[in-house]
C-alpha positions as CSV (number, residue, x, y, z in Angstrom):
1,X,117.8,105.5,87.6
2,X,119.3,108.2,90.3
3,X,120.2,108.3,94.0
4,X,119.6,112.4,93.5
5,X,115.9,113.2,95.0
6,X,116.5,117.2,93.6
7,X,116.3,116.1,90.2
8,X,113.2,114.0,90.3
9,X,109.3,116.1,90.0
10,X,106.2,114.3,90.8
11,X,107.9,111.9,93.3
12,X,106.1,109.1,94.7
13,X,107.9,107.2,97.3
14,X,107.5,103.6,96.9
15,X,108.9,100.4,99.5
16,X,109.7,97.3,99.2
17,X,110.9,96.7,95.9
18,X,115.2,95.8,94.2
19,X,116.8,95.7,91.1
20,X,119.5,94.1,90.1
21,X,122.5,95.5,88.7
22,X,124.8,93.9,85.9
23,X,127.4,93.4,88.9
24,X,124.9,91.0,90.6
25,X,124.5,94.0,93.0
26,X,120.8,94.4,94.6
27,X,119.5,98.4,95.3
28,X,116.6,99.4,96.9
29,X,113.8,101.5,95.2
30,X,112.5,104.0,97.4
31,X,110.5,106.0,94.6
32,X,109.5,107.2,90.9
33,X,109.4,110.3,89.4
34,X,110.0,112.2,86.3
35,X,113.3,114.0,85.1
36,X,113.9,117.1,82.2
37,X,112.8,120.2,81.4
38,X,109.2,121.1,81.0
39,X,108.9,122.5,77.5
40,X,111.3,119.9,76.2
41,X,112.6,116.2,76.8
42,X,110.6,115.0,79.7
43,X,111.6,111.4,80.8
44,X,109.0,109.3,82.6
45,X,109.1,106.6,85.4
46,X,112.5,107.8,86.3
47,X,113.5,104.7,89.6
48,X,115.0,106.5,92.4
49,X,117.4,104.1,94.1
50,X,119.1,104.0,97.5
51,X,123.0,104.9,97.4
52,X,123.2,104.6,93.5
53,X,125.9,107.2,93.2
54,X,125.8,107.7,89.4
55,X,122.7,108.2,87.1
56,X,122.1,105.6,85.0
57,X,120.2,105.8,81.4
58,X,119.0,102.9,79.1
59,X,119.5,103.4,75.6
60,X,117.5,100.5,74.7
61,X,114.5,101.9,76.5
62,X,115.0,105.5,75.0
63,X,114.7,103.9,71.6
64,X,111.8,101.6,72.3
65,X,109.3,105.3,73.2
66,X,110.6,106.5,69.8
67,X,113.8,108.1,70.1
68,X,116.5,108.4,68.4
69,X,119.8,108.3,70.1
70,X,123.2,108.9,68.0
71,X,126.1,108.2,70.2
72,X,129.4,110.4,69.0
């Protein structure tokens, strides 16, 4: 998930639709896109949220497309 539009390509602007966060705080979805660098890591589905004023990453989902994340 980001708040950051820029780093988002192929956005489609969705409405209507939260999320929860693990704070029991609700954000607004405004759209999907896709985030990296063509040529290399491109990650897919990318939420953008309303206000969310960090960039959030699940590891869990990451490791469920194939991935393999070592944390150091």
């Amino acid at each position: 998930m980001t708040g950051d539009a820029s780093l988002l390509t192929g956005l489609v602007l969705k409405h209507g639709r939260f999320f929860t966060d693990g704070d029991n705080k609700r954000g607004r979805i405004i759209g999907r896109g896709d985030i990296g660098v063509k040529g290399n890591l491109i990650i897919q589905n990318v939420l953008l949220v309303e206000g969310l004023k960090h960039n959030l990453l699940s590891i869990s989902q990451l490791c469920d497309k194939g991935l393999q994340v070592t944390l150091q």
